[in-house]
Each structure stands twice: as structure tokens, then as C-alpha cells.
N, C-alpha and C positions, 0 to 999 in steps of 0.2 A: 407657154406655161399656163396657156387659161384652163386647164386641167388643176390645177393646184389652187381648188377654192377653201379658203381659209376667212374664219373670221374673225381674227385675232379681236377680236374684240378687246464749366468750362474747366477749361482746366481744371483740374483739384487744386485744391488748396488746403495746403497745411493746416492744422486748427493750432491758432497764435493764444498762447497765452496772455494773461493779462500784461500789461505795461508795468515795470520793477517800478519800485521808491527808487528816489534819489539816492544814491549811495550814502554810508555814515561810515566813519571809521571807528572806532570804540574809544576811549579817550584815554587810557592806560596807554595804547600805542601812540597817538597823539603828543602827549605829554614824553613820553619816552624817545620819540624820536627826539622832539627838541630838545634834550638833555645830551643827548646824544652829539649832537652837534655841536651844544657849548659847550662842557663837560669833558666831551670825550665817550669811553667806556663805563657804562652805569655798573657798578659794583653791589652786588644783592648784597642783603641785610641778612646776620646770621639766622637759620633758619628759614628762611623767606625765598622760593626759587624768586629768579629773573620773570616778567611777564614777558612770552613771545609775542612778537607782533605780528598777528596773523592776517597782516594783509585786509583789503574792504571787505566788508560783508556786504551781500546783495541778500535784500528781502523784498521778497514775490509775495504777492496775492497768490492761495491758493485757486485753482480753475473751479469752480462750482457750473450747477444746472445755469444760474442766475447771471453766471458771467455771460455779458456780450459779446459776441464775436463779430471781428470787422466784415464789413460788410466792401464786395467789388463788382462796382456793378461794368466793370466794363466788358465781360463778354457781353450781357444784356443788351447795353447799349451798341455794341455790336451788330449785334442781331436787328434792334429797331432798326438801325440807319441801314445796313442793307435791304431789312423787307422794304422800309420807304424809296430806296433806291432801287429795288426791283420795279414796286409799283411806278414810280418816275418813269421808267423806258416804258414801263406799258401802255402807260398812258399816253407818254407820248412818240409813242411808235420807233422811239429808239432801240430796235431791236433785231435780231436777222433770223429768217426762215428758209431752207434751201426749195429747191424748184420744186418737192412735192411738197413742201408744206409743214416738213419738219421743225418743230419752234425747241431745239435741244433747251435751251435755259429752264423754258417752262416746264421742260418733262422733266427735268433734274431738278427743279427748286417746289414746284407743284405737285405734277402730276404723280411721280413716283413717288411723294410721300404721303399722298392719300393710297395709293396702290401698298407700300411698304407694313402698314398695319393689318391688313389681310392677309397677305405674303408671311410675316413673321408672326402673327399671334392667333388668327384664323385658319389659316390650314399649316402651318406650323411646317415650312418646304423644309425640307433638307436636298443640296444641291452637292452631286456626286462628278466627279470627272472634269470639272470646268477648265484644267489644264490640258485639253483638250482641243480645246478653240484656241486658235493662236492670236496673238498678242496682237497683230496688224496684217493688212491686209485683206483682203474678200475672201469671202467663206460661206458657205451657205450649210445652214442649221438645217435639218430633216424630224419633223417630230410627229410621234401620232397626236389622232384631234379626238377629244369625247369631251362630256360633260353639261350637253344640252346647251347650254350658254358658253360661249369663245372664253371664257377664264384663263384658261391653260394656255393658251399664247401669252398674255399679260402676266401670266405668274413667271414663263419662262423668259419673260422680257425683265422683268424682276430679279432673276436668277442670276442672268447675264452683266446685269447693270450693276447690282451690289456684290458679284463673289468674282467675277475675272480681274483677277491685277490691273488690266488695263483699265480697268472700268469702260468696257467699252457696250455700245449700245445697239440694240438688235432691233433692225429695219423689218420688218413684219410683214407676207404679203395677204393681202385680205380680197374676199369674196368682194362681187360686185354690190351686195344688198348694204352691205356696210357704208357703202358712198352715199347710199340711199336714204338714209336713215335720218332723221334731223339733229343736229346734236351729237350724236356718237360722228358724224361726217369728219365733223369738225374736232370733235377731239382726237380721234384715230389718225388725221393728219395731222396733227400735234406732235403725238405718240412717234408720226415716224411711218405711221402704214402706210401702204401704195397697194393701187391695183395687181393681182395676181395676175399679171400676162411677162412674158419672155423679154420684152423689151424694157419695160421696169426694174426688171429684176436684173439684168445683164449690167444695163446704166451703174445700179446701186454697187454690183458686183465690180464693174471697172471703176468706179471711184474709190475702192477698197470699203467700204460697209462689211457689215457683219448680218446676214439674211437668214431670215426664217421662213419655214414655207409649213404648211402639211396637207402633205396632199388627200389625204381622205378626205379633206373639204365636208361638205354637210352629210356626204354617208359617214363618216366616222362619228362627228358631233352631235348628229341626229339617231343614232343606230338604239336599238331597243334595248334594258338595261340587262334582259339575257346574253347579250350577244356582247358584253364587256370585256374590252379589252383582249378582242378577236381584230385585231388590224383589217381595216375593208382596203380594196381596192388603191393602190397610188396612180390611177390614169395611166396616161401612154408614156410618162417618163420624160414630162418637158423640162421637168426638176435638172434633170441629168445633163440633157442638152445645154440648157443654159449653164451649167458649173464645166462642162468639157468646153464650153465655147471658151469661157473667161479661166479656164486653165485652176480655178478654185476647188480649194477641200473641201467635199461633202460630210459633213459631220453628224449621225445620226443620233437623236434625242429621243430617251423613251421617258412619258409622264405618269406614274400611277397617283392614284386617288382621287381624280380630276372625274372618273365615269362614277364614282358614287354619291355627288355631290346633288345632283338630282336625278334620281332613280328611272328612266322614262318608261314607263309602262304600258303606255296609249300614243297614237297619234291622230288627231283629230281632220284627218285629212280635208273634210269639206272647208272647216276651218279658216286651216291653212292658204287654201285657192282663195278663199274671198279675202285674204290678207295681203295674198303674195309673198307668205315666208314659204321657205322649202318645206318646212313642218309644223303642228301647234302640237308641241309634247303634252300629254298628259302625265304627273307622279302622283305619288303618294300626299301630296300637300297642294299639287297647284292642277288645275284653278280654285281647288274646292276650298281651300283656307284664305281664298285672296292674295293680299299684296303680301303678307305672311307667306304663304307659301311658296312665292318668289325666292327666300332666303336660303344659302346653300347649305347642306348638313356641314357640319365641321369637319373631313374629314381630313388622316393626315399624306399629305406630299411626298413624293421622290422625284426627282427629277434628276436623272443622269446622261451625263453626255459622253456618249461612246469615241472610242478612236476615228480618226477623220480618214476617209479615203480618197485618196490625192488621185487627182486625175490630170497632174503637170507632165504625166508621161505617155500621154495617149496622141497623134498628131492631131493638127488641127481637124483635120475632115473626118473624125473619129463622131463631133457633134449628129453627123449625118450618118451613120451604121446603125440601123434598126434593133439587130442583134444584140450589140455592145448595148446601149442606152436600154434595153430591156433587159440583161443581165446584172448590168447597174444597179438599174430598179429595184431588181429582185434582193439584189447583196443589201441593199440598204434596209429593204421593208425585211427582209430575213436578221438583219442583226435589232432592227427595233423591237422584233417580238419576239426574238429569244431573251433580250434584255428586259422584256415585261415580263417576262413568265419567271424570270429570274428575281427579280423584285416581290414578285407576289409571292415567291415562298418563302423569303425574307422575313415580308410584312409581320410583324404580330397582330395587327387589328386592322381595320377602316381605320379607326377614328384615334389611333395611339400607336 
């Protein structure tokens, strides 16, 4: 699969009125009962009814602006004692990460909730299909790559995380430069990423995970902002291989709005080599606005997940048929880009 370079880069509460007065009875009834009892039947005076005894009268404070409302601090308190309880394991290493490096706690208590305000108020996703991915199990996501910076992994890792029932969470496979990186290393195995090769990815797929790939790798995420959302090349279909081997759903993902997010208009090829990135984009804003023009246009998301195609019916040594695993290919990368062009005449705008 090293074809498949990726760089994924309380309660309510009621509002309580005030606290009633002590109860009063009225003293007509007061007085009446105990006549009542000694007496017998009190006999009204000509002219004069009977007083009925109506029972206690309850008087309320009306609610005004000025009225205080109780106050409960116990989800708060809540919240302290477990953030200090978080930080406790952190600190002291009471915590578990599996073989590649995945820290779930941290990605579910941290990392997706800096992720989650981008996701919902910044490019504003809306997530189409996601009963599509099944509940348990190994499965491998298929999605196109654009948008100069690996975003669109991360937002579809977002996707996954906050809208499938299961809440289940998406193993990401990433280019080699991403391990490279200082900082992003470290966070990306956090997140859950692993190296894009066959044997990663089969591992995660027999433990039942839930995998993402896209294979356009840096042609798609690097590609010119003419050439938007024209799906490049999926390699030689190691995608395919690895889900026939592990008998797993191919589930194809298509992302729009992700290639308008920075426009690439240039590539500064010399650049680039003296870097060692695959490319140094040139847009409309970067480099020439500085760290400003780093920043992504707002625009707005779709991300849908297509019906899965099962390949529990193919026999084992199906992994090895050249043919098959290239007609695969083709079915997948053909329903991702009829599903883009489908969305795009959808769309009303970029940015709404």
C-alpha cells in the first residue's frame, strides 16, 4: 500500500421560583373550625351566609428580574475533578497507547475538541451517508485528497468521530514526511495515524479498526487549483489488495470544499527541493500576506460516504489477480467522482 500517500494531517434546570411564606390560614376558618368541634353545626345569623373555609392559602413572592436563582454547581464541579483527573494520569503516565502510538483518551478529551470548532463553525461540514460505515468491525474509508494542507483527513476524522452511532474512530494512513515532521510526528500518532504501507494497514484492518486511506497522496493535495476536483491517479490498487486480503468493506468517500480552501496557483519548485516537501504552493494570500495568508478561506463542507463494496465474496487468492484489484480500483475512484460532480451541482456557493 505505499502507493497510498496520505497526509492526513448541565443538565437544564428548571427556573425555581422563589421559596412560598409559611403557610396562614385566615382566622374566620380558624375560629370556625373550633366552634365546630365544640358546638357542633354553626347556624348563620339571619341574613349573614356561612363563611366557607377555604382551605390554606399559599403566598408566593412574585419572580422578578431581581429574584435569585439557585445556583448548582455540580456539573461544574464535575468537570474540575475530572479535567484534574485527566491531568493526574498524565502526569503520571497512568495511561494506555496501543503499538502505533494511538493515545484514544487524549484524542477524545483534547485533540478532537480543538479539531471540533473548525469542523462545526469554520467550514461548517455537513456529513451525508455515515450509516454507511458499519457499526464494527474493519473497513477501509476511500477518499479524495486536495486542499494544499492534509485538512480533509482530519475534518473526515471528525466526521466519523462525532456523527456514526458507534462513535467509532478512524485510523488514518499517512505519508512518510508526516513522521518527519517535528511535532505534527507526535501528534499524528496520537490522532491514531500510521505509516501508509500494506502491513499497517492489514494489522489495523484485523484488529477490526475503522481505515482511511487516499490514494491520490500528494498529486491530489498538491494538484493546481485548475484542476479541482478532477480525481488524479489511485496508484496500482494496493488500497484494494489489502481490504480483499482482510475480507473488509471498501467504503468510498467523496470531500468537496476542501480544494478551495487555498487556491494553489504556483508551485515554487526550487523551493520545494531545498525543503524536501513534494511541493511549496504558491495562492492568492501565501507567501505574500505571511503567516496571514497561511489562514484557510471559510469555505463550506460536504463530506459523503458512499455505499461500501464488500469484497467477503471474492476467494482468498483474489488479493493476487491484477485484473480484479484494477477493476476495483477503477469502481471505487469512478463512484468517488461521480459523487463529486454530484455535490457540486448541489452546491449553492463556495462559502454557503
Amino acid at each position: 500500500m505505499a502507493d497510498a500517500k496520505v497526509i492526513p494531517f448541565d443538565d437544564d434546570r428548571s427556573r425555581a421560583g422563589a421559596a412560598p411564606r409559611p403557610q396562614r390560614r385566615r382566622s374566620v376558618g380558624s375560629r370556625r373550625k373550633g366552634a365546630d368541634s365544640a358546638l357542633g353545626e354553626v347556624q348563620p345569623l339571619p341574613g349573614r351566609p356561612v363563611p366557607q373555609d377555604d382551605g390554606p392559602v399559599t403566598e408566593q413572592k412574585p419572580v422578578t428580574d431581581d429574584t435569585p436563582e439557585p445556583q448548582d454547581d455540580g456539573g461544574l464541579e464535575r468537570r474540575i475533578a475530572g479535567g484534574l483527573s485527566f491531568l493526574r494520569r498524565r502526569l503520571t503516565g497512568d495511561y494506555e497507547v496501543d503499538d502505533f502510538g494511538y493515545d484514544e483518551e487524549l484524542t477524545d478529551q483534547v485533540l478532537m475538541s480543538l479539531l471540533r470548532p473548525v469542523y462545526e463553525k469554520y467550514f461548517r461540514v455537513e456529513v451525508k451517508g455515515v450509516e454507511n460505515i458499519p457499526s464494527e468491525g474493519g473497513a477501509l474509508i476511500v477518499a479524495n485528497h486536495s486542499g494544499t494542507l492534509p485538512l480533509d483527513g482530519l475534518m473526515m476524522q471528525v466526521a466519523v468521530h462525532d456523527h456514526h452511532p458507534a462513535g467509532r474512530h478512524l485510523r488514518l494512513l499517512a505519508a512518510d514526511l508526516v513522521f518527519m515532521l517535528p511535532v505534527v510526528n507526535e501528534l499524528a500518532r496520537k490522532l491514531g495515524h500510521t505509516l501508509a504501507c500494506a502491513e499497517d494497514a492489514e494489522r489495523l484492518l484485523g484488529q477490526g479498526e475503522l481505515v482511511g486511506v487516499m490514494p491520490e497522496g500528494f498529486k491530489g493535495i498538491g494538484k493546481p487549483f485548475g484542476e479541482r476536483y478532477k480525481l488524479q491517479r489511485f496508484g496500482r490498487g494496493g488500497f484494494v489488495s489489502t481490504a480483499l486480503r482482510k475480507r473488509a468493506p471498501i467504503i468510498p468517500c467523496s470531500i468537496v470544499g476542501a480544494e478551495e480552501i487555498y487556491p494553489m496557483i504556483g508551485n515554487a519548485k526550487t523551493l520545494a527541493r531545498l525543503l524536501g516537501f513534494p511541493y511549496f504552493p504558491l495562492t492568492p494570500t501565501f507567501p505574500w500576506l505571511g503567516p496571514l495568508g497561511a489562514i484557510p478561506l471559510p469555505t463550506k463542507w460536504t463530506i459523503q460516504f458512499g455505499e461500501p463494496i464488500h469484497t467477503d465474496g471474492y476467494p482468498p487468492e483474489a488479493a493476487e489477480d491484477p485484473m480484479l484489484m484494477f477493476n476495483l480500483t477503477d469502481q471505487v475512484r469512478e463512484q468517488i467522482q461521480h459523487t463529486l460532480y454530484k455535490l457540486l451541482v448541489q452546491r449553492r456557493s463556495v462559502f454557503f
